[in-house]
N, C-alpha and C positions, 0 to 999 in steps of 0.2 A: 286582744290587749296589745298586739305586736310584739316584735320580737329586738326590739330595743331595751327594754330592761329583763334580768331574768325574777321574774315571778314563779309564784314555785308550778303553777299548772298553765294550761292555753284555755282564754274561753272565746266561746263563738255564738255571736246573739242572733235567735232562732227568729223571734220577735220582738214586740214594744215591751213583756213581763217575764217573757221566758230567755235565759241561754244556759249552754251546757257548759261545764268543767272538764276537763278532760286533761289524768294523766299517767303518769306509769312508772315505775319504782320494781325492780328487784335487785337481789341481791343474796351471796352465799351464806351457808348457817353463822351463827354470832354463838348461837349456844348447841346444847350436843341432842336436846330432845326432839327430836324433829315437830314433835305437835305442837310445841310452844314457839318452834323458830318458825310454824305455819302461821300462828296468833302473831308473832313480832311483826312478821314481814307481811301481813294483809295489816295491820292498824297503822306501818312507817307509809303502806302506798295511799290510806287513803286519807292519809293526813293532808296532804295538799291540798282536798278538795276542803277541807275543813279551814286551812289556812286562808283559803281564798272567798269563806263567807257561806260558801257549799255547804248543800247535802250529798253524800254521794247516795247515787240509785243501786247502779248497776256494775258488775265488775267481772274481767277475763284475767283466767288464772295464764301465768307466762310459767314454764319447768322448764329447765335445765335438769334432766339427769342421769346418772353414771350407772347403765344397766349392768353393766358388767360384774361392777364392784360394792356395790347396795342391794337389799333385799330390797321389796316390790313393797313389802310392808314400811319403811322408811317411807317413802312417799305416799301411801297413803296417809299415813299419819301427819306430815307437811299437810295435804289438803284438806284434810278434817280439821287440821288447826284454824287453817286461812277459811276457811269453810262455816266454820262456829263464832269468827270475829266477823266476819262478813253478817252473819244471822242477828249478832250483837249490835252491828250497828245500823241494821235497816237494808242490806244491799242485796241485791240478786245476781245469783251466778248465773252467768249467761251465756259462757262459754271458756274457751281459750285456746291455747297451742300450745305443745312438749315436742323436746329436740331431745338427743341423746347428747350428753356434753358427759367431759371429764370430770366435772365439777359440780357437784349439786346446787342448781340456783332455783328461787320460788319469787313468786311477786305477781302483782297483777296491775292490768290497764284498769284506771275507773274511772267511771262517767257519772260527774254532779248535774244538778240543778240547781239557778242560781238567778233572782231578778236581775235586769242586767244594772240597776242602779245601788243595789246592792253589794257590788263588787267588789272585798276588800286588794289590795296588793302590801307592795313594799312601799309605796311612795307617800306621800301625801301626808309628812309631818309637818306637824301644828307646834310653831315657837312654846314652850311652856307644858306639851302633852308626857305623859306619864308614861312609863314601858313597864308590863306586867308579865311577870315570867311562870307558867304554870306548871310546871316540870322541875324538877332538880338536876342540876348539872353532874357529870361524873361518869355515867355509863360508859365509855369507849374508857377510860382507865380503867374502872369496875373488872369489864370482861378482859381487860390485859390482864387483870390479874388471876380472873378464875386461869383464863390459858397459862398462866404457871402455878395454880394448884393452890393459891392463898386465901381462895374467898371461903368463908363458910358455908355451909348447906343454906343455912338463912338469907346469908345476902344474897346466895346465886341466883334464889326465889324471890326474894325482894325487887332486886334489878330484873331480875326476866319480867317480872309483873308490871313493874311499872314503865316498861319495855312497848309490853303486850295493849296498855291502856290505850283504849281509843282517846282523840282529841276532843268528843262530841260533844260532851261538857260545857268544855273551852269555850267550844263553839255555837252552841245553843245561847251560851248566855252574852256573847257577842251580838246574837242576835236582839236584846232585847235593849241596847245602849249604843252610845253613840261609840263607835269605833272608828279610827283613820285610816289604822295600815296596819298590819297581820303580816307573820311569816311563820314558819314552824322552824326549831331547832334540829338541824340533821347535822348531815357529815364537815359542813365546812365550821362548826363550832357555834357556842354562841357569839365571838367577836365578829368571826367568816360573817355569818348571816345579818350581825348589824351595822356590819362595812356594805353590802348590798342592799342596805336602808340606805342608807347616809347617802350613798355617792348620788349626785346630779339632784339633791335635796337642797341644800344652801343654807346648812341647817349642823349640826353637829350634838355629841349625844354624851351624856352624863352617865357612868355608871357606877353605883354604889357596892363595889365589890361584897361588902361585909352585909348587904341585903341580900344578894343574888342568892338564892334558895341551892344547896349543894347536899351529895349524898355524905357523909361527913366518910364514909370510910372510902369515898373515894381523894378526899385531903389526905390521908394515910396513906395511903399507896402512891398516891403522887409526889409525898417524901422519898417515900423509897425507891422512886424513878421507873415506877411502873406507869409508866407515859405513851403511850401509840405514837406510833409513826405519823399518822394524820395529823393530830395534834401539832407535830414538828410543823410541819408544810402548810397548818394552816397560819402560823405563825408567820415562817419566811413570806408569806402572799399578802399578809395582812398587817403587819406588826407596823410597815411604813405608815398606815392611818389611825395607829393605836398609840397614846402619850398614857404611859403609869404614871401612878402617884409611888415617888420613894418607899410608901408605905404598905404597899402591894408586894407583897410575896412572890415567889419566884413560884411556889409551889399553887398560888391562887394564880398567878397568869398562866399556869400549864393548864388548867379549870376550865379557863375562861378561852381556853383555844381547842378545848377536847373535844371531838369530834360525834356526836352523840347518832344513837341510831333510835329512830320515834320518839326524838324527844318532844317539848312542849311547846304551847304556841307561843309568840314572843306578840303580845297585845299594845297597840299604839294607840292612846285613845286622851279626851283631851281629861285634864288633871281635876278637874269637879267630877267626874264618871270613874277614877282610879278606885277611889273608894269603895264606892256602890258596886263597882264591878268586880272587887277583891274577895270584900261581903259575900257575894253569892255565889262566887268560884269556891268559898270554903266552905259556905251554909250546903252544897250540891256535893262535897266531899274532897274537892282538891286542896287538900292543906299543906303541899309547900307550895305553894303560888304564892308571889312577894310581886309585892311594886319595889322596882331594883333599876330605876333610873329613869333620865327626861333629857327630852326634847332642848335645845340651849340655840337662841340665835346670832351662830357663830357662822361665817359663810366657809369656812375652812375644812368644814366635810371630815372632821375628825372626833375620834371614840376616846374619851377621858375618863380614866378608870381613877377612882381614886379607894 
């Protein structure tokens, strides 16, 4: 695909029906169980491949960690997590590599399969096409706030799960409509990620704040200025191609700039297919997925929240 836009994975066509996906994702615990921060962190790496149209096949576990200072049973509990989401979504462990680090990290390289005409990316919006968000915003607030002791037992379970959820859904039923452009929701936010739509498009992007599907208790906590860092910075990096609407909240733009870990896929597809494609994301069980904005032909490469 080259390396003049950033796509969230590399593919490489083998021949005329076949190419591979190929990418890699880890990163330190988010939550304190290690079996579920093993589920987190295999469904965040193999989301790319899903982003990109992919199946993933095949996948090597990457560790990071701190023999000194963790029992031996902490890690295994990490690869039994990444172990059991890997078996969930079809993939085979095929290997990997462990370092000793300070710091406990998990994640893995994975390898799709994908027609090479099949190919979603970030580019190729259509004047008038619909953006379908199938995840709810709010986790990177969410887990700020468990780390100062305010979330309940329930939401901590709640967010971890829907943390842990594979994209495969998403992406199955992408398969069966007409799709443009795909990206999945991570660290640089949802505005990050639709600033890296936009740019070198000649195109500019609507977004209906009050649709955009959100955890509600993380608008709570975002009053009360439990905000992550990332969120800050992806603000400063992006906010130059971002115009609110007056009526946008201070505490929905901290939202819409929060930094999410596995979140959902962000669907570009033309607006007779937003529907039918809605329909079946909810009838297969994803029910906060919202069509939460469009496509506008604007050449000024900018993100209108209102």
């Amino acid at each position: 695909m080259g390396l003049d836009r950033a796509d969230d994975a590399g593919v490489y066509r083998i021949s005329d029906d076949l190419a591979l996906i190929q990418t890699v994702d880890f990163f330190t615990p988010i939550v304190d169980d290690p079996y579920w921060f093993g589920q987190i962190a295999a469904a965040n790496a193999m989301s790319d491949v899903y982003a990109m149209g992919g199946v993933p096949r095949t996948a090597m576990n990457l560790v990071g960690f701190p023999l000194g200072d963790l029992d031996i049973e902490v890690l295994r509990q990490v690869l039994m997590g990444g172990l059991e989401k890997m078996k969930e979504a079809g993939v085979v462990l095929v290997g990997g590599h462990s370092v000793e680090d300070k710091e406990l990290k998990y994640g893995l390289s994975v390898t799709g399969f994908i027609h090479p005409s099949r190919v979603l990316t970030k580019k190729n919006l259509g004047t008038g096409d619909a953006l379908i968000l199938t995840k709810p915003l709010g986790t990177g607030i969410v887990n700020t706030a468990i780390k100062g002791g305010l979330a309940s037992p329930d939401l901590i379970q709640r967010v971890t799960r829907l943390m842990a959820e594979l994209n495969r859904t998403a992406a199955l039923v992408m398969m069966d409509h007409e799709v443009h452009a795909c990206t999945d929701i991570t660290g640089f936010g949802l505005l990050g990620h639709l600033a890296e739509m936009v740019l070198g498009s000649g195109k500019s992007l609507v977004i209906q704040s009050s649709e955009t599907p959100v955890m509600p208790e993380a608008l709570e906590f975002a009053a009360m200025g439990m905000v992550p860092a990332g969120a800050h910075k992806n603000r400063e990096f992006r906010e130059c191609m971002t115009s609110f609407s007056p009526r946008v909240s201070a505490v929905t733009r901290d939202i819409l700039f929060d930094p999410q870990t596995s979140g959902g896929l962000l669907i570009c597809c033309a607006y007779s297919q937003a529907e039918s494609i809605l329909s079946e994301l909810q009838r297969r069980g994803l029910n906060n997925c919202a069509i939460m904005g469009r496509v506008i032909a604007d050449p000024g490469e900018k993100i209108f929240v209102e």
